[in-house]
C-alpha positions as CSV (number, residue, x, y, z in Angstrom):
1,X,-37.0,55.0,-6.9
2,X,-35.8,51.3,-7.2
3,X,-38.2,48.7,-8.1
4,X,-38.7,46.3,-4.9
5,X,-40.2,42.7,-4.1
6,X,-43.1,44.5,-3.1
7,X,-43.9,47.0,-5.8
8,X,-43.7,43.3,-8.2
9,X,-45.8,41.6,-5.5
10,X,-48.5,44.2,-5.1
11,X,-48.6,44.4,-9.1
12,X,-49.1,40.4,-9.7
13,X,-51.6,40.6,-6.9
14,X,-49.1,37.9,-5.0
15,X,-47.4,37.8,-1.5
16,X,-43.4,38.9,-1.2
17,X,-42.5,35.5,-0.2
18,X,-43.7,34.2,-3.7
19,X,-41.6,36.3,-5.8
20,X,-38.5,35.8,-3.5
21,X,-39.0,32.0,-3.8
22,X,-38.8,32.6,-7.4
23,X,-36.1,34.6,-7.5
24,X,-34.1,32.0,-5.3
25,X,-35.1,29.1,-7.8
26,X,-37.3,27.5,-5.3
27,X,-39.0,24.4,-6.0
28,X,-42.8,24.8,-4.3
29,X,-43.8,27.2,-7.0
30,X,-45.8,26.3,-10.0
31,X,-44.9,26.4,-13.3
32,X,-47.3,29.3,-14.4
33,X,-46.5,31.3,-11.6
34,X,-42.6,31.3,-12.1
35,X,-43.3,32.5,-15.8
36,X,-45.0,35.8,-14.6
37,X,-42.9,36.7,-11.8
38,X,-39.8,36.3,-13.8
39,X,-41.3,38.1,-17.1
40,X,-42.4,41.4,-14.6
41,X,-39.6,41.4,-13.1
42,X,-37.3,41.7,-16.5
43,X,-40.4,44.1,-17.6
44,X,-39.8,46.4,-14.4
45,X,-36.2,45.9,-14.2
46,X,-35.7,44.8,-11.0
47,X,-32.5,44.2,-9.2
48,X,-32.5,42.5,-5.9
49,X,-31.0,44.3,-3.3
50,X,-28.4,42.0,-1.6
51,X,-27.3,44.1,1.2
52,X,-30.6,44.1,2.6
53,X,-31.4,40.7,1.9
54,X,-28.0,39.9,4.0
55,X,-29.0,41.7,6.3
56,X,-32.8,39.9,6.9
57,X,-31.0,36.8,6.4
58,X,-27.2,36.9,7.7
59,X,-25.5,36.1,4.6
60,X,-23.9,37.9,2.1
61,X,-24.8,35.5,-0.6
62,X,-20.6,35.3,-1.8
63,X,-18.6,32.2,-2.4
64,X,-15.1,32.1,-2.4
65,X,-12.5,30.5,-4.6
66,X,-8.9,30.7,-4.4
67,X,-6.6,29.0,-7.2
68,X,-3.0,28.8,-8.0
69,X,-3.3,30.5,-11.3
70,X,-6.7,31.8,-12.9
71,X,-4.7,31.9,-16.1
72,X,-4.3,28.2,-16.4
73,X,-7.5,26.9,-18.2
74,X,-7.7,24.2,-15.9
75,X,-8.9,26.4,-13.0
76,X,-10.5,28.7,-15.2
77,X,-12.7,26.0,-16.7
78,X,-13.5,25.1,-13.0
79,X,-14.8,28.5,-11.9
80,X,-16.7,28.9,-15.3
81,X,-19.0,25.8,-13.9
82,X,-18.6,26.7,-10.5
83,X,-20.0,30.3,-10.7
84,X,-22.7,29.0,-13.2
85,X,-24.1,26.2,-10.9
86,X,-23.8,28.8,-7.8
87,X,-25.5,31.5,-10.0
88,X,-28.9,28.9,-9.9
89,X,-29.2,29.4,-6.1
90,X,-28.4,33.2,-6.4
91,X,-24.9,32.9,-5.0
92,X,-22.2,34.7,-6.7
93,X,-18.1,33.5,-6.8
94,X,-15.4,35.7,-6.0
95,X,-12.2,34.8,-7.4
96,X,-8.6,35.0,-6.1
97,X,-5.5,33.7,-7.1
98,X,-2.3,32.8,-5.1
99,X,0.2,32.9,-7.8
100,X,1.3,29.3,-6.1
101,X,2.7,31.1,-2.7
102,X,1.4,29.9,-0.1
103,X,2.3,33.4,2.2
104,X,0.1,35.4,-1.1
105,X,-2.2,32.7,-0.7
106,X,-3.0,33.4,3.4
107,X,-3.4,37.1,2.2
108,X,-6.1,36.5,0.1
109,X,-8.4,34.2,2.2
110,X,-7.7,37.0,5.1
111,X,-9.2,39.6,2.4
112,X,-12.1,37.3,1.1
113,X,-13.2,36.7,5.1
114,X,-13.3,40.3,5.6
115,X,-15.6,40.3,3.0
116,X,-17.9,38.4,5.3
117,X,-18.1,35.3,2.7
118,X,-20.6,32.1,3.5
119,X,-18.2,29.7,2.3
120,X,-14.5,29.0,0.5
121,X,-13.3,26.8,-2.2
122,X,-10.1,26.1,-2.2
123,X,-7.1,24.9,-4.5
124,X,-4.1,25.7,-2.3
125,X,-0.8,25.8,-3.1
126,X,0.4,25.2,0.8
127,X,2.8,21.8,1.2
128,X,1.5,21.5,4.8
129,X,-2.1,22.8,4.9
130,X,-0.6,25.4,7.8
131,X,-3.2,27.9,6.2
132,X,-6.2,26.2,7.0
133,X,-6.1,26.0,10.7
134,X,-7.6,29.4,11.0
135,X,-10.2,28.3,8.8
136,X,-11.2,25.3,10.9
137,X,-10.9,27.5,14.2
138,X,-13.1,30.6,13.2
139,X,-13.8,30.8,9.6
140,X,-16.4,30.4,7.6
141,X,-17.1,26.4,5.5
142,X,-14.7,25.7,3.2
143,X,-14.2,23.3,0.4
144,X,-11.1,22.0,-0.7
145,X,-11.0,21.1,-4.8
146,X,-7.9,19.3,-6.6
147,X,-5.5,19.2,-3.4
148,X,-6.3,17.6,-0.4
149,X,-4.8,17.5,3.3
150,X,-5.0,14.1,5.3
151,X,-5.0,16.7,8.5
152,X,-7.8,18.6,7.6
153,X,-11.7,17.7,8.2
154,X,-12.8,19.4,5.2
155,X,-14.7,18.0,2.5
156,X,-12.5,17.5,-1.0
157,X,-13.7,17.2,-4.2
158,X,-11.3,15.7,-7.1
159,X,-9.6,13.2,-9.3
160,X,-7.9,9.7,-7.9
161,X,-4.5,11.3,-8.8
162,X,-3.1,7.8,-8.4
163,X,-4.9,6.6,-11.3
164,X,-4.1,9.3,-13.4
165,X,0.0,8.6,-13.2
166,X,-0.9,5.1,-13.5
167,X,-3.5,5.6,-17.1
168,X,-1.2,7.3,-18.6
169,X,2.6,5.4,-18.0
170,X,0.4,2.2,-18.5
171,X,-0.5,3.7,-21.8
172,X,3.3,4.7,-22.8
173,X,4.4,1.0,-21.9
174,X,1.8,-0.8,-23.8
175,X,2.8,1.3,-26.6
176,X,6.1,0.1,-26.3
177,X,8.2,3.1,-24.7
178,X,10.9,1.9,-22.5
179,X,12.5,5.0,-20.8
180,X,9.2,7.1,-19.7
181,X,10.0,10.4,-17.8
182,X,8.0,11.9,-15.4
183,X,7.3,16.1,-15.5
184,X,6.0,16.2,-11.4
185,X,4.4,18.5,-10.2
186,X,4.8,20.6,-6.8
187,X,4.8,18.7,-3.7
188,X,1.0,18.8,-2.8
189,X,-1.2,15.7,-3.0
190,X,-1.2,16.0,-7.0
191,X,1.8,16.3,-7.3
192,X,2.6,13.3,-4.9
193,X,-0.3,11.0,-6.4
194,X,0.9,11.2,-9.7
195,X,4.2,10.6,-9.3
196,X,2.9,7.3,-7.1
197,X,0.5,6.1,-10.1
198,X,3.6,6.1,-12.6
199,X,6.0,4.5,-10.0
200,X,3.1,2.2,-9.5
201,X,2.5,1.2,-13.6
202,X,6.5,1.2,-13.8
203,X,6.5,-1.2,-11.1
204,X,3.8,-3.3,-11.7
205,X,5.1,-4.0,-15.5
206,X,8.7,-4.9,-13.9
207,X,10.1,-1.5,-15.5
208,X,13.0,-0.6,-13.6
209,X,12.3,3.0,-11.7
210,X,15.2,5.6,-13.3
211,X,14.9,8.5,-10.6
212,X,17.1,10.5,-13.4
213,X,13.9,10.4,-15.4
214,X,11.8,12.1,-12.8
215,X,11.9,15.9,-13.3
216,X,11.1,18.9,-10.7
217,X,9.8,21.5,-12.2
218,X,10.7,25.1,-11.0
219,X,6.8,26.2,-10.9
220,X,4.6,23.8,-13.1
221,X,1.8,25.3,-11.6
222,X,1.7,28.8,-12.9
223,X,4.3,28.5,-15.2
224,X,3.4,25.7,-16.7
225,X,4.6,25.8,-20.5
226,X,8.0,27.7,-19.1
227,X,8.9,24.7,-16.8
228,X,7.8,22.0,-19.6
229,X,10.3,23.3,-21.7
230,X,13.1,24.0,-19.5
231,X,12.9,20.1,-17.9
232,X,12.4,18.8,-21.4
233,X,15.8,20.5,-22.2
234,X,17.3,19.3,-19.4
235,X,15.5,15.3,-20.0
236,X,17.0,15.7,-23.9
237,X,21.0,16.3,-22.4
238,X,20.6,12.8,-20.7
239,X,22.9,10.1,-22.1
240,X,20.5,8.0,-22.6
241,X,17.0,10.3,-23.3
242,X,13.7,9.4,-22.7
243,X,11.7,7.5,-25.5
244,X,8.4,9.0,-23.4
245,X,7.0,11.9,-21.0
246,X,4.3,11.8,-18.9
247,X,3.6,15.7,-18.0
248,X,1.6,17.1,-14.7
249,X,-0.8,18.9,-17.1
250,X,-1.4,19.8,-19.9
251,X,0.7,23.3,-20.9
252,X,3.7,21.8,-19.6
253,X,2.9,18.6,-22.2
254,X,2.4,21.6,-24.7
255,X,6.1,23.2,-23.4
256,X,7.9,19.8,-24.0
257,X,6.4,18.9,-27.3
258,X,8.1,22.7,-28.7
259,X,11.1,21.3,-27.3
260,X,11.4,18.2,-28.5
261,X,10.4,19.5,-32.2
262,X,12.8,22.1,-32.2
263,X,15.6,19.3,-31.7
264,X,14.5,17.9,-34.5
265,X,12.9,15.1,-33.2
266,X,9.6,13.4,-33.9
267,X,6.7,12.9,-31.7
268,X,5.7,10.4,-31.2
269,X,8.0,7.9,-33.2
270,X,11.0,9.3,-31.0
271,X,9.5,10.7,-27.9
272,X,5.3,10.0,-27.2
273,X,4.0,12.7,-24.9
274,X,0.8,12.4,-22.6
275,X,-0.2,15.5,-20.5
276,X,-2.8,16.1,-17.8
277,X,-5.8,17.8,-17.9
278,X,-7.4,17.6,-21.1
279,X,-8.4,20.8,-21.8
280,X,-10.3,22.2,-24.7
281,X,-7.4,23.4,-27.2
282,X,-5.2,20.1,-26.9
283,X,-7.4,18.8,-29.7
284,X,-6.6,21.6,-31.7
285,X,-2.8,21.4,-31.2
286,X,-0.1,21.1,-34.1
287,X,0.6,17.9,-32.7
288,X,-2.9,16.3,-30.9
289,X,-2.1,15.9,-27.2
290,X,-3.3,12.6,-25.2
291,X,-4.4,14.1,-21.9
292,X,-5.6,12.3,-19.0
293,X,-9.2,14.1,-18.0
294,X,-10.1,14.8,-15.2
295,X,-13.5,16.0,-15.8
296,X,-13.1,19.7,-15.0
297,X,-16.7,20.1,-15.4
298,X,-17.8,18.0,-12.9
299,X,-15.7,19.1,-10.6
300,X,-16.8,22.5,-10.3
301,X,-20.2,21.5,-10.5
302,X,-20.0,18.7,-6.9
303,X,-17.9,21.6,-5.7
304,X,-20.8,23.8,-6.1
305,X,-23.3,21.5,-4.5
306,X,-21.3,20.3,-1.3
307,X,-21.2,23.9,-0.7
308,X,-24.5,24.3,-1.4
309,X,-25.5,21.5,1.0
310,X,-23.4,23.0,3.6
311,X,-24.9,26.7,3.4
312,X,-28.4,25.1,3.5
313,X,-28.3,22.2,6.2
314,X,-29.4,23.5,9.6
315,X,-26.7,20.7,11.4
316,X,-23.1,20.5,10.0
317,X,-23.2,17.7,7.7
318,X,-20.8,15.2,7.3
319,X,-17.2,15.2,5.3
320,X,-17.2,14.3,2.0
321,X,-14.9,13.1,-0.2
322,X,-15.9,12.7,-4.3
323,X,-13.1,11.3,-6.1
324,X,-14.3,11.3,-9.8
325,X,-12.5,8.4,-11.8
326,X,-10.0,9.7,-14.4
327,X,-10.6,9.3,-18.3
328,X,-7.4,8.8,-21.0
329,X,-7.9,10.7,-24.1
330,X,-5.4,8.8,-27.0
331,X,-4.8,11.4,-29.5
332,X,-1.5,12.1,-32.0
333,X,1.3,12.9,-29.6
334,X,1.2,9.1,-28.1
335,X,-0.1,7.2,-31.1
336,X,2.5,5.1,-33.0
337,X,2.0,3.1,-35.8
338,X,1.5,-0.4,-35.4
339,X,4.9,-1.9,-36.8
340,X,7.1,0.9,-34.6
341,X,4.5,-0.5,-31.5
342,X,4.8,-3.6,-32.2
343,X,8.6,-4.0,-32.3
344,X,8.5,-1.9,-29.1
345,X,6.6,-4.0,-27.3
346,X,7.9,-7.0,-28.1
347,X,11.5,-5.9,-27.0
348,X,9.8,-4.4,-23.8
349,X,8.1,-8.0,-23.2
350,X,11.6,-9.5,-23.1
351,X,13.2,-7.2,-21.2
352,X,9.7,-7.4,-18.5
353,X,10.5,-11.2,-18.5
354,X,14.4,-11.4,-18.0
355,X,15.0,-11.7,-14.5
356,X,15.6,-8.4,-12.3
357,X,18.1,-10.0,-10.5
358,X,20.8,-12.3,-12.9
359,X,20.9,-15.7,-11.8
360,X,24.3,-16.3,-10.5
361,X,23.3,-13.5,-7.7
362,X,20.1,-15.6,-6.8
């Protein structure tokens, strides 16, 4: 027969509700105590039962996450800290992915609810948040992570997109780059935010905004390093080509950089490249990739605990939004020597200074 709660209870001469306090990481047991519950039950090999526990309690103890693309490292460094800070409170993370369709995406959170889940995290691929409404009718609490919906009531945990377009064009025009192309990304509030933060820095340094320079990708967010290298290819037939590429993340960065070198150009003296993303290999590259980072991390670990706060609060707390502050990581692929910077910026200087507008139209 299966070990229970009470067979450890009756053996430690201790009541059930002490070894399933320490088994759910509670914080009102000593020190001493925790450290002989937890050794008897690796001794006896115990293995909580969760059916029954769901049903003394009405939860099934699962947390949902559904992602674009679990091969992307980005969301798979996400539900690595996710599932680890869930694990603490004895929750465990299902995973889904929506391939970035929106119908495939509806498909999965109708499986996950079946499953009779306490709560969702969500990266969704939809443009109009059209999926969600059933959510906010019936379903279960749900998180939104990296894309956000102005329509919906949920709480969102991410990065000010904004800031990350603006880090990283402000970085490419200080180093002197004068034509800096934009890789977007889909048309979800990522996408959107970072295309406004390097309009913004474009603006704001009196760079004139090229919209030839602004590239679509096909599908940047599951094919990432396909779509880098096919808009790259398309950025390099330009008459006049860019001198700089901001990317939507990271393996699209990676996509364009194999471009760019197989045409026998040179980052970054001829084209500096800054992706999104940061993620653990773009130290390790060929060429070092500057990344904007946007604390991955962290994100899966405030995902973890709003949802936490909302499976444990008796009233229905109140919408939160954590915007963690983006971070811009300078490595090989957007560092130019001084000189080459330094004649750059001085030629960007003049052009910033001479009038938009010529003065016999004034």
């Amino acid at each position: 027969m299966p070990v229970t709660m009470k067979d450890i209870a009756r053996d430690l001469g201790v009541s059930v509700v002490t070894i399933s306090k320490v088994l759910r990481n509670h914080s009102d047991i000593g020190e001493e105590t925790r450290k002989r519950v937890l050794e008897r039950v690796k001794e006896m090999n115990y293995r909580p039962n969760l059916s029954a526990r769901g049903l003394v309690t009405g939860r099934s103890y699962l947390v949902g996450l559904v992602v674009p693309d679990l091969l992307h490292p980005f969301f798979a460094q996400i539900a690595k800290s996710l599932s680890k800070s869930l694990l603490k409170k004895g929750y465990c993370l299902i995973l889904a992915t929506s391939d970035g369709d929106p119908q495939l995406e509806r498909q999965e959170i109708e499986q996950l609810l079946g499953r009779g889940l306490d709560a969702l995290i969500i990266a969704s691929s939809s443009t109009d948040g059209e999926v969600l409404k059933r959510l906010d009718e019936q379903g279960p609490p749900y998180i939104l992570i990296d894309r956000s919906f102005a329509s919906s009531a949920a709480s969102f945990v991410g990065v000010d997109d904004v800031a990350v377009g603006r880090l990283a064009t402000e970085h490419l025009i200080e180093i002197g780059c004068e034509r800096i192309a934009h890789l977007r990304g889909p048309a979800t509030s990522t996408g959107i935010d970072r295309l406004k933060g390097y309009k913004d820095a474009l603006l704001k340094h009196r760079v004139p905004v090229n919209e030839s320079l602004v590239s679509a990708a096909r599908n940047v967010d599951v094919d990432s390093f396909a779509s880098g290298t096919e808009e790259m290819e398309r950025l390099l037939e330009l008459k006049d080509r860019p001198d700089a590429v901001f990317c939507y993340n990271d393996p699209a960065a990676i996509g364009a950089i194999d471009v760019i070198l197989r045409h026998g150009l040179r980052v970054p003296e001829d084209i500096a490249v800054v992706g999104c993303g940061n993620l653990h290999y773009s130290s390790q590259l060929r060429i070092p990739l500057s990344s904007v980072d946007q604390h991955t991390d962290q994100i899966g670990a405030q995902a973890a605990r709003v949802a936490l706060a909302l499976l444990e609060s008796k009233t229905p707390p109140r919408r939160k939004v954590i915007l963690l502050e983006p971070e811009l990581v300078i490595r090989a692929s957007s560092q130019i020597k001084r000189s080459s910077a330094r004649k750059k910026s001085e030629k960007a200087l003049a052009a910033a200074t001479t009038p938009l507008i010529p003065n016999k139209y004034r």
